[in-house]
C-alpha positions as CSV (number, residue, x, y, z in Angstrom):
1,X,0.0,0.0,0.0
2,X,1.4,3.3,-0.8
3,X,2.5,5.6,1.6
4,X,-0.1,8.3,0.7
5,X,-2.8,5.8,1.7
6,X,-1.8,5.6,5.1
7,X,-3.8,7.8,7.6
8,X,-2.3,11.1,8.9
9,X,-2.3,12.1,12.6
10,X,-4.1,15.0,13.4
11,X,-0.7,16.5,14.7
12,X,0.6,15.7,11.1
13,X,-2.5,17.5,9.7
14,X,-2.6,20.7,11.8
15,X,0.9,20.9,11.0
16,X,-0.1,20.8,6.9
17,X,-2.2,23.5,7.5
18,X,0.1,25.8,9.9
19,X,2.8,25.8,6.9
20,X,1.1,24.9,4.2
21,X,0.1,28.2,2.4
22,X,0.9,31.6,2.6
23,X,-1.6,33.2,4.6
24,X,-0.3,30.6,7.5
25,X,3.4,30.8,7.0
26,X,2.5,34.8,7.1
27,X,1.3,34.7,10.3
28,X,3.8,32.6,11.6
29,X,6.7,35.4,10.7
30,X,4.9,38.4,12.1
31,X,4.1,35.9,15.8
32,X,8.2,35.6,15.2
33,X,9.1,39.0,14.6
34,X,6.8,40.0,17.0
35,X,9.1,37.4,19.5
36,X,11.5,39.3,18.5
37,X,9.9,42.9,19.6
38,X,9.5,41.0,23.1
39,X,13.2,40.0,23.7
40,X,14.9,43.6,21.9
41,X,12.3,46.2,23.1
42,X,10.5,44.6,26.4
43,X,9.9,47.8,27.7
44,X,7.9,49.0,24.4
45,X,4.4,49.0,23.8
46,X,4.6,46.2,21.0
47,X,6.6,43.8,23.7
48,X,2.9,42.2,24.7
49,X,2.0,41.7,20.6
50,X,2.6,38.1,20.7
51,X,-0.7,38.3,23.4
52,X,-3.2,39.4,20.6
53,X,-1.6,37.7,17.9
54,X,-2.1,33.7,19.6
55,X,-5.6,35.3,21.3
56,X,-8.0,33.7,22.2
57,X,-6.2,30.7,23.3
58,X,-3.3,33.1,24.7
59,X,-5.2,34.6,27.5
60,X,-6.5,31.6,28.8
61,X,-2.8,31.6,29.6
62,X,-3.6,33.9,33.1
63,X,-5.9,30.8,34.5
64,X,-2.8,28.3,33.7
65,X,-1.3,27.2,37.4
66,X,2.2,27.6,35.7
67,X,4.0,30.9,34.2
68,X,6.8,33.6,34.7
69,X,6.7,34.5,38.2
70,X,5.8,31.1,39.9
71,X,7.9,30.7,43.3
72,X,9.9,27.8,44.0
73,X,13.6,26.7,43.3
74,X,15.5,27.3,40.0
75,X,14.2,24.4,38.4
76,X,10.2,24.9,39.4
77,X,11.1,28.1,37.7
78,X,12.6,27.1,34.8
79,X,9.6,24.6,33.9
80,X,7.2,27.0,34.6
81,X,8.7,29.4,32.0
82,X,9.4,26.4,29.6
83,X,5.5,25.6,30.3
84,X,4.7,29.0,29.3
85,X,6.7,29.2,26.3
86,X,5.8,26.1,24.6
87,X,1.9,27.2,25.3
88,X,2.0,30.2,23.8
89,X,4.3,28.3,20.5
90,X,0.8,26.1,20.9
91,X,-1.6,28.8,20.8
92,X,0.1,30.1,17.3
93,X,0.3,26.8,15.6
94,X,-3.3,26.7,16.0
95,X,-4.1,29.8,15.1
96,X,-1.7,29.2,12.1
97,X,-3.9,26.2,11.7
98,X,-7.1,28.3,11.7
99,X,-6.0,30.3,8.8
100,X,-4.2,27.9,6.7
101,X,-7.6,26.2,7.0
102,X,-10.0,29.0,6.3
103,X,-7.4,30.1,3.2
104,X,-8.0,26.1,1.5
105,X,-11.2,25.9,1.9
106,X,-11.8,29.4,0.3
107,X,-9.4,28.2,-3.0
108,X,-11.1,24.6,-3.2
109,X,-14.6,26.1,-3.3
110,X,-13.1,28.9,-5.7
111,X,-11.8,26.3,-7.7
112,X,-14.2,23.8,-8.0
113,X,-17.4,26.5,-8.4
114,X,-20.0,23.9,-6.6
115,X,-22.8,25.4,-5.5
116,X,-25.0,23.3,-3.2
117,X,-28.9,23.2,-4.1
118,X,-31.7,25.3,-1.7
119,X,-32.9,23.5,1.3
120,X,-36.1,23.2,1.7
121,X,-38.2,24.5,4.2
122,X,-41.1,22.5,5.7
123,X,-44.3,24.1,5.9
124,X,-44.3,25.9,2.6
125,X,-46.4,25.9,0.0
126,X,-45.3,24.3,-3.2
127,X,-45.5,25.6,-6.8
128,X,-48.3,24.8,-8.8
129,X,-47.3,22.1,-11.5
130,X,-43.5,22.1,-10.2
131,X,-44.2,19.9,-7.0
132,X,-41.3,21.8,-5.2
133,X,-41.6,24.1,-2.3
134,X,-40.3,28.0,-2.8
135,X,-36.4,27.9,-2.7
136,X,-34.7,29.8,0.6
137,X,-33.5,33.3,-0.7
138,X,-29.8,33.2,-1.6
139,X,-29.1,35.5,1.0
140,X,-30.5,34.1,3.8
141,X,-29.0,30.2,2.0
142,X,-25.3,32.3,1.9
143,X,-25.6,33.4,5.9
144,X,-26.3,29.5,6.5
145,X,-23.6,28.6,4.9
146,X,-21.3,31.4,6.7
147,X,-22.4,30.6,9.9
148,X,-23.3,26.8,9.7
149,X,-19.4,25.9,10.9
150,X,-19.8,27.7,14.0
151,X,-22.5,24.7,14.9
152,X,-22.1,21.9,13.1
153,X,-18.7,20.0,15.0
154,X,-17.9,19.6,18.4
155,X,-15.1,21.9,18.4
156,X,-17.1,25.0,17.5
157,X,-20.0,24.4,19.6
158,X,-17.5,23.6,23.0
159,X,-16.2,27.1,22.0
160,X,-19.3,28.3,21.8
161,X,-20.3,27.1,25.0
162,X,-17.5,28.4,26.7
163,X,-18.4,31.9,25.2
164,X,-22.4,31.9,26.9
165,X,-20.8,30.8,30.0
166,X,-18.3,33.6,30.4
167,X,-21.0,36.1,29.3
168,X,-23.4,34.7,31.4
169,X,-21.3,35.3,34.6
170,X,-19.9,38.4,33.4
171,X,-24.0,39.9,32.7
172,X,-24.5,38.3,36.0
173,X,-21.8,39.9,37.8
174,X,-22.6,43.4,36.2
175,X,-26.2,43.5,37.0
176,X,-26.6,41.5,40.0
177,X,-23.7,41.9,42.2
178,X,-23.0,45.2,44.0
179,X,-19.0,44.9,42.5
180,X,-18.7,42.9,39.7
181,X,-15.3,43.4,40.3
182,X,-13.0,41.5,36.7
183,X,-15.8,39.6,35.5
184,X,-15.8,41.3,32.3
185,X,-11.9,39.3,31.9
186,X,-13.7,36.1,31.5
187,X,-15.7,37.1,28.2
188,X,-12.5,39.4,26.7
189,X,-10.0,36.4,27.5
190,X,-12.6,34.1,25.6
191,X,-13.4,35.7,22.7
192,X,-9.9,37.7,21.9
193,X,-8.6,39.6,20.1
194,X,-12.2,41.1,18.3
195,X,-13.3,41.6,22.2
196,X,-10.8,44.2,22.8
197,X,-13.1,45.9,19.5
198,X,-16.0,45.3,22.0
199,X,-14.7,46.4,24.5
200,X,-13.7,49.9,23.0
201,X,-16.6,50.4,21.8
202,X,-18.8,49.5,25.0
203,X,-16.4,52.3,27.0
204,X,-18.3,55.2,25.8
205,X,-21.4,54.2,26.8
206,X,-20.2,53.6,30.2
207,X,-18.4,56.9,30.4
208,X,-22.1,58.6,29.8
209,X,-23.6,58.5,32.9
210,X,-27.2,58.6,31.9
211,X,-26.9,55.0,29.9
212,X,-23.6,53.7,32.0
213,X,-26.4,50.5,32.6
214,X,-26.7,50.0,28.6
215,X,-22.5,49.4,28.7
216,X,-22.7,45.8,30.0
217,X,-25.2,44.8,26.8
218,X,-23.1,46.9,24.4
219,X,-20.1,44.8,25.2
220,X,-21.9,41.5,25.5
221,X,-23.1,42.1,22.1
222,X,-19.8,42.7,20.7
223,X,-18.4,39.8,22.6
224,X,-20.7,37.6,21.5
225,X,-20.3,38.7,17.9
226,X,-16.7,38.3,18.1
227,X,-17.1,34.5,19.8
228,X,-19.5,33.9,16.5
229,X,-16.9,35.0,14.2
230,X,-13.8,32.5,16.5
231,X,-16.4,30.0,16.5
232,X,-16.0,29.6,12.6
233,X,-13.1,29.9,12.1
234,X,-12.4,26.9,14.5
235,X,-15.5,25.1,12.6
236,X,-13.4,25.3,9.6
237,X,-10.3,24.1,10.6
238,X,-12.7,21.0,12.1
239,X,-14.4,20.7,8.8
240,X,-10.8,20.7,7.0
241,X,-9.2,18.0,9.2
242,X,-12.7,15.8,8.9
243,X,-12.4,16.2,5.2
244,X,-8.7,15.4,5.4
245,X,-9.3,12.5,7.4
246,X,-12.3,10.9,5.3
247,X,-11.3,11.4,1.8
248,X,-10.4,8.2,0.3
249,X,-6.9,7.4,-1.2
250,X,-6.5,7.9,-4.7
């Protein structure tokens, strides 16, 4: 049996996609130079660019139990800052991942020009003499299509999950609790780097006293927005690798 035929480990197959066209190999040079920015200039505003560029999965970094600045001896140290460092090299291989993904499935659908039929939708009326119900507009069938990764594998929808339950506590916290004190870190560490958008946005609302209560729903909205927009991209990158996976060898 030829090598070719043999199936690839997902490691193997994220690591296809990380490097495997230009978009991700692009990405993968800025996260380096921005490395770079971090060791030559750490006192510069661009030394914390490597944060946003590996977000979302970057931030989760502040609930790891490991990082610069845990106590112990030397050698606690050292792993801890070698446990670091190889989590945020993780972080932006996937992210690499993500958009090597989203770039090949945009040049295979370019390429091959297949467009899928119109669903149909059940309780319509069909056409006289046609026996076929009314087709769904095509732009209501394209913003299915757009947004049908974000719940249609495992990946996506576990992101998505963790997105209502960090807005949940933070709306929760904000309304509810006298001092919601850094709930709102919950929801910006999730759905990074589009949240910090969000956020900018929601901060002149609070600043206005009269609608400082509308701020919480401002943000939320763009948080949520932005967790949409993560979550497929990561349904993507799950819909590549299944593809990957299944298709038969030639």
């Amino acid at each position: 049996m030829p090598n070719d035929s043999r199936p690839r480990s997902l490691p193997h197959r994220l690591l296809v996609l990380a490097t495997g066209n230009w978009l991700a190999r692009s990405y993968l040079t800025v996260f380096a130079l921005s490395l770079l920015v971090m060791f030559l200039f750490p006192e510069s505003g661009f030394a914390l660019g490597f944060l946003l560029l590996t977000a979302p999965l970057s931030f989760l970094a502040m609930a790891l139990p490991f990082g610069p600045g845990t106590e112990g001896s030397g050698v606690v140290e050292v792993l801890a800052i070698g446990f670091w460092a190889v989590w945020f090299l993780l972080c932006a291989f996937v992210n690499a991942a993500v958009l090597g993904a989203l770039l090949r499935r945009s040049a295979t659908s370019a390429s091959t020009g297949f467009r899928r039929p119109f669903p149909r939708i059940s309780g319509l009326p069909e056409r006289e003499g046609t026996g076929t119900a009314h087709p769904v507009p095509p732009r209501l069938h394209r913003t299915r299509a757009l947004l049908a990764p974000a719940v249609d594998n495992w990946l996506a929808r576990g992101y998505l999950a963790m997105v209502a339950a960090s807005l949940g506590f933070f709306l929760g916290a904000a309304y509810l609790l006298p001092d919601p004190g850094f709930a709102g870190i919950w929801p910006i560490m999730t759905t990074a780097p589009l949240s910090i958008v969000a956020l900018l946005v929601a901060s002149p609302v609070e600043w206005a006293s009269s609608l400082a209560w509308l701020s919480p729903l401002v943000f939320s909205a763009g948080a949520a927005l932005s967790g949409l927009f993560n979550a497929v991209l990561l349904g993507r990158l799950a819909r590549t690798l299944r593809a990957r996976e299944t298709r038969p060898a030639a």
